[in-house]
Structures are given as C-alpha cells and as structure tokens.
C-alpha positions in Angstrom: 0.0 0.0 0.0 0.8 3.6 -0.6 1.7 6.0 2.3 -1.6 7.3 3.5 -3.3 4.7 1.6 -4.9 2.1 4.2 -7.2 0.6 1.2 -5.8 -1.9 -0.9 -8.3 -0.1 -4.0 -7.1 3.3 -4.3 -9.8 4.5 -2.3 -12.6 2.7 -4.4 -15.3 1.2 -2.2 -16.2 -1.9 -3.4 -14.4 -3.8 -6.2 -16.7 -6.4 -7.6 -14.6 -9.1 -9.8 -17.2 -11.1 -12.1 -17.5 -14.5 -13.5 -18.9 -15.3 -17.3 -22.3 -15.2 -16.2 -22.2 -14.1 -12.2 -25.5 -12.3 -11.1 -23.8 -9.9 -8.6 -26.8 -8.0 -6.0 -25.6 -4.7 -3.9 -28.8 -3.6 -2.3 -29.5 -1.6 0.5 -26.3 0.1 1.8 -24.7 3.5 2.1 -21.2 3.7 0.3 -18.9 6.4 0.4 -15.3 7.0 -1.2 -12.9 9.6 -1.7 -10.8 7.5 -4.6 -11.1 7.4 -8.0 -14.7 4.8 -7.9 -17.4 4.4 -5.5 -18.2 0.7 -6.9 -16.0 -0.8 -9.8 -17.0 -4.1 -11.7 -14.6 -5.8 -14.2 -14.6 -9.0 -15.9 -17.9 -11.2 -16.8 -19.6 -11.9 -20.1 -22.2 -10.6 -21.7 -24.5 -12.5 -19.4 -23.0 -11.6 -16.1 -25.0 -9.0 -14.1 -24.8 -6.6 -11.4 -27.9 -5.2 -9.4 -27.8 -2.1 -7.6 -30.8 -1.1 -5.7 -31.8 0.7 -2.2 -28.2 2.1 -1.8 -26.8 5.3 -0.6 -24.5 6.5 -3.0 -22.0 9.4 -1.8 -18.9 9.9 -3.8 -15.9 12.7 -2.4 -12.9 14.3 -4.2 -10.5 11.8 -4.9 -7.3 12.1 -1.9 -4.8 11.7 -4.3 -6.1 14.0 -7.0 -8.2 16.9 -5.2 -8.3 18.6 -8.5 -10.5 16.4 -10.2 
C-alpha cells in the first residue's frame, strides 16, 4: 500500500470481480469513497450481471487528485 493509503483499491469502495455469467446483487447500503470509484465491476460476459438497488451512494474528491 501507498503511504496514507490504508485501502488496498485506491480508495474505491467496493471492487466487484465477475465471472462469465455471475448475477452480482448490492442492495441496500450507504457507500462512500474519496478515490477514483465508489463501486468498480470488471470481468464477466455478456451475461453476467450486477444489481444495484436501495443504496446510498455518496462519492468525495478523490485524496490523491483533489483537483478532479
């Protein structure tokens, strides 16, 4: 990890690896981030998918980059 970095993500909240067809749910939950993603997803098919619903969603300026 980085100095002043205690999150192995840059700062993204939730990293969400898929699977060729994973059905991936994120439902109610507050979330908050001050790095470059609130929730990231990466990998799957076509038919993988990802549900969010009934979630909190509060994203900060990014602590490495403020001026973004």
């Amino acid at each position: 990890m980085l100095e002043g970095d205690n999150c192995r993500a840059m700062g993204n909240a939730l990293e969400i690896g898929m699977f060729s067809a994973s059905r991936v749910e994120v439902v109610n939950n507050s979330i908050t981030s001050q790095g470059d993603c609130l929730i990231v997803s990466h990998n799957g098919s076509s038919a993988a998918q990802l549900l969010l619903a009934n979630n909190l969603l509060l994203g900060k300026v990014d602590w490495r980059q403020p001026w973004e």
